[in-house]
C-alpha angles and dihedrals in degrees: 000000000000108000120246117249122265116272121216111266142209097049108157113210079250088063095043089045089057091047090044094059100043086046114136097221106124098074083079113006124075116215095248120219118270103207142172111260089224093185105044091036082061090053099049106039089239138082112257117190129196129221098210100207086142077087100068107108098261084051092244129063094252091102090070102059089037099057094036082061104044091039094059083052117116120254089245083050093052091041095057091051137241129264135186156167122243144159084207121289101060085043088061091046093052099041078048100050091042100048085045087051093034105239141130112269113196102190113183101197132178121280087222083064114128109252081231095077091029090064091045095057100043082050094058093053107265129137110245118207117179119214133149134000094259147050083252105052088046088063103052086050096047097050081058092048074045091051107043100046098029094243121165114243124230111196124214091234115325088097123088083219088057095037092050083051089062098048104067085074084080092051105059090048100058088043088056093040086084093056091060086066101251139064097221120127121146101177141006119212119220128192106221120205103143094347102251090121094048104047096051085046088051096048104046094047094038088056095044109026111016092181097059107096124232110203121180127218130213133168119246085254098048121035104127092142092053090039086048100045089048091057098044093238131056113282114192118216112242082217139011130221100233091194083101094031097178091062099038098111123152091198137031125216119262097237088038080055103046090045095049096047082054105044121011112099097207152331136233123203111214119194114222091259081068103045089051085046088053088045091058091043083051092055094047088059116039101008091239132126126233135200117234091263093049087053088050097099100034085059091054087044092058090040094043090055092054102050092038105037103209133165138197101020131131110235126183128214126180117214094214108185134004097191084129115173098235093213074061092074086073093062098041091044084058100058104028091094096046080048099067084028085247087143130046121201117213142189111202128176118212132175116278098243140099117289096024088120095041090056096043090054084051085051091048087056091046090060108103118233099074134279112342123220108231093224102182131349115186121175134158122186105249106144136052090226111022134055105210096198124182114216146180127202129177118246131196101204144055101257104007084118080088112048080051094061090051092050089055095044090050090063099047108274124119118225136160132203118253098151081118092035114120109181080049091052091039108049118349108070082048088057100071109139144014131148112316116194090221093049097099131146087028130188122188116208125184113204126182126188148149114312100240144144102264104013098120090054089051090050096049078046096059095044117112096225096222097120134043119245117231110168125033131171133170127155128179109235098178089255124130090251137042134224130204129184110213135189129210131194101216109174116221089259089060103045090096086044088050092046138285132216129260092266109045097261135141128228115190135176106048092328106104117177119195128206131230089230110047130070112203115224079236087074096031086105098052089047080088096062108071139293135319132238130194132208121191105210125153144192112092126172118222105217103165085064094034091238140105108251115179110228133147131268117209129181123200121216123201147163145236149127090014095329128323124189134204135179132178130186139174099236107113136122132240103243131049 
């Protein structure tokens, strides 16, 4: 990688105090509220307090070092045009400085860029040239872009104007903190990703209130300033983690290092389960949404609580940037749970016979601490003698994944804890199904019923235990209802008993047509319930011969506990 340019050296906090309150940032910028996490202060015994600088207008603070760079240009540099490299934020700051100072802005930005902020920058009027898969590449490509057509280059934080810019973050918030009604404030958390935020925050508070503590966050994939400050010199990453895309930098910025290693009291490493935690606590809070970088030092809040316990302190987060990809939410949404460890996974081996789910839902009931969410139950038949079944249970608190491994193993069944597994959380429980060699005479079911504590156990209950189940999926989404794909094994000499179409026809493989007048014993528990309801649809495809068979697709309707819904249709492929 091309080497930054060198940054000016030998500001004192003094110097850069000086620069941080004549900085030129409000024509643009807006000073952002600086308000109590009430939420999130209850749950940890101490005040947090958020920097919402996911208000500015390009929802991060980017904009302010960036103008306060560009605005102390000269007229013949403005005139010739910007350019820079950005993975997004500092890409917004500097289209909206230029089109407020009237000038060409050329901003090379990753191809690995969310279309979100792609879209924003091209919107305010900036050029957007795509190159590389990283920040860094984007910067090689954008000094010869510099070079060629004699463009002045903003840098995202190795510059004293930018840092300055950023700065004035921490002033404001020393400034609010007297509207809060106390002066108090013991640390201040900082997302690092080249160190720009940071070193404006450092300085500023350095040069007023010394006491008060800076501590820098990283993630675990992308800590070069706290891997740097550890071996005395700047060490680049061979890689980044682009989960938090603002912060991956391979290599931080030589005044951004200098100032760090000075000023900066300590770091904390998050992995991504507790920034998507932090997202969610965010949320809850202020209803807004974060990016992965602006949820950065709510999650060491949270971290730095719990391995310090401490109690009655006044912490600051600022929440840098919310240009949050919203195909991301998937993903957060996902972990958030494992995150506050909300949600253990579990494998758990059973005995191949009839009844095994039925008494491992009892088990599940049996656990203390209340009624347990089934968050997830995946199972697919694969030995002669043992069930390997892959489950999720809510938790309430930090480490009773544990405690609920040793309930299942003291009444005979095997599990194992997989709540901080990755490879678990990543890919297994995605991996339910595929051709089984035992599974033969199958049948496929879709139900769908109310989302409730209890209600699988209800549903096993209900079921007449006639077949063996060889295939079994559910999976909480967060919506109102559930939905679980099931597999019978119905031998030839039961399918009249099972159901049988209008016609007399058979259908036979994972096609399972069931008749308006006959009840199969499968369903003769649930008779009891309410009353059935039939619907007489039609076209389904029959994918297992690769041909169109018209059969009828009834739903059944029933009632109990305050409502509870089930289909079931007999159109399923083959594969999984």
């Amino acid at each position: 990688m091309t080497t930054l340019p060198p940054a000016t050296t030998a500001l004192t906090p003094a110097d850069y105090l000086t620069r941080i309150l004549n900085a030129r940032v409000y024509d643009v910028a807006l000073e952002t509220d600086l308000e109590v996490a009430k939420n999130l202060s209850r749950r940890l015994g101490n005040k947090v307090l958020l920097k919402r600088e996911d208000q500015q207008p390009v929802f991060s603070f980017k904009l302010r070092g960036a103008y306060n760079k560009m605005a102390n240009l000269t007229p013949g540099q403005l005139e010739r045009g910007v350019i820079c490299a950005s993975a997004g934020n500092h890409a917004q700051g500097v289209a909206l400085g230029a089109r407020k100072l009237g000038c060409r802005a050329i901003i090379v930005m990753p191809t690995t860029t969310p279309q979100l902020k792609i879209d924003a920058v091209a919107a305010l009027g900036g050029e957007v040239v795509l190159a590389g898969e990283s920040y860094s590449d984007a910067y090689q490509h954008a000094v010869v872009l510099q070079e060629k057509q004699g463009l002045t280059f903003i840098h995202p934080f190795d510059d004293p104007d930018v840092i300055a810019g950023q700065g004035t973050v921490a002033m404001e918030m020393l400034q609010q903190l007297q509207k809060l009604g106390s002066p108090r404030l013991d640390a201040v958390f900082v997302a690092i990703g080249g160190g720009g935020l940071i070193s404006g925050v450092a300085n500023y508070i350095k040069a007023v209130r010394p006491d008060i503590k800076v501590i820098g966050v990283q993630t675990k994939d992308s800590d070069a300033m706290r891997q740097s400050v550890l071996a005395g010199q700047r060490v680049e990453l061979a890689d980044v983690g682009l989960f938090s895309d603002g912060t991956a930098v391979k290599l931080v910025g030589q005044e951004t290092f200098r100032i760090t290693q000075n000023l900066v009291d300590d770091f904390v490493v998050v992995d991504t389960d507790a920034v998507c935690a932090a997202i969610k606590d965010i949320f809850v809070d202020t209803r807004s949404i974060v990016e992965p970088a602006g949820a950065l030092a709510v999650a060491a809040i949270k971290q730095y609580v719990a391995e310090h316990q401490t109690e009655g302190e006044t912490y600051a987060a600022i929440l840098c940037g919310a240009n949050m990809n919203f195909d991301r939410l998937r993903f957060v949404a996902e972990r958030t749970n494992v995150g506050e460890e909300r949600e253990a996974l579990l494998a758990v081996t059973m005995p191949e016979e009839r009844g095994s789910f039925r008494r491992f839902c009892q088990l599940i009931d049996l656990l203390p601490g209340g009624p347990r969410s089934v968050t997830e139950f995946n199972y697919r038949i694969s030995d002669h003698d043992r069930a390997h079944v892959f489950v999720g249970l809510s938790t309430t608190a930090p480490g009773e994944s544990t405690r609920i491994v040793e309930h299942f193993q003291g009444h005979g069944f095997a599990a194992l804890d997989l709540t901080h597994d990755d490879m678990a959380k990543e890919h297994l429980r995605h991996m339910v199904g595929g051709a089984s060699a035992l599974a033969q005479d199958e049948r496929l079911l879709r139900f769908v019923f109310p989302e409730r504590p209890g209600a699988l156990l209800k549903f096993l209950s209900l079921m007449a235990p006639n077949w063996n189940i060889s295939l079994f999926h559910y999976r909480n989404q967060g919506a109102d209802y559930g939905r679980i794909l099931v597999g019978l094994q119905v031998p030839a000499k039961d399918g009249a008993q099972f159901g049988i179409s209008n016609d007399g026809a058979f259908v036979f493989g994972v096609l399972q047509v069931v008749g308006f007048d006959v009840l199969p014993d499968f369903f003769h528990g649930l008779r009891a319930a309410g009353k059935f309801f039939a619907y007489d649809g039609c076209q389904c495809c029959a994918w297992a011969q690769g041909a169109c068979s018209g059969c009828t697709r009834l739903f059944w309707f029933f009632s109990f506990g305050g409502g509870f819904a089930t289909s079931f249709c007999c159109r399923f492929r083959t594969g999984f």
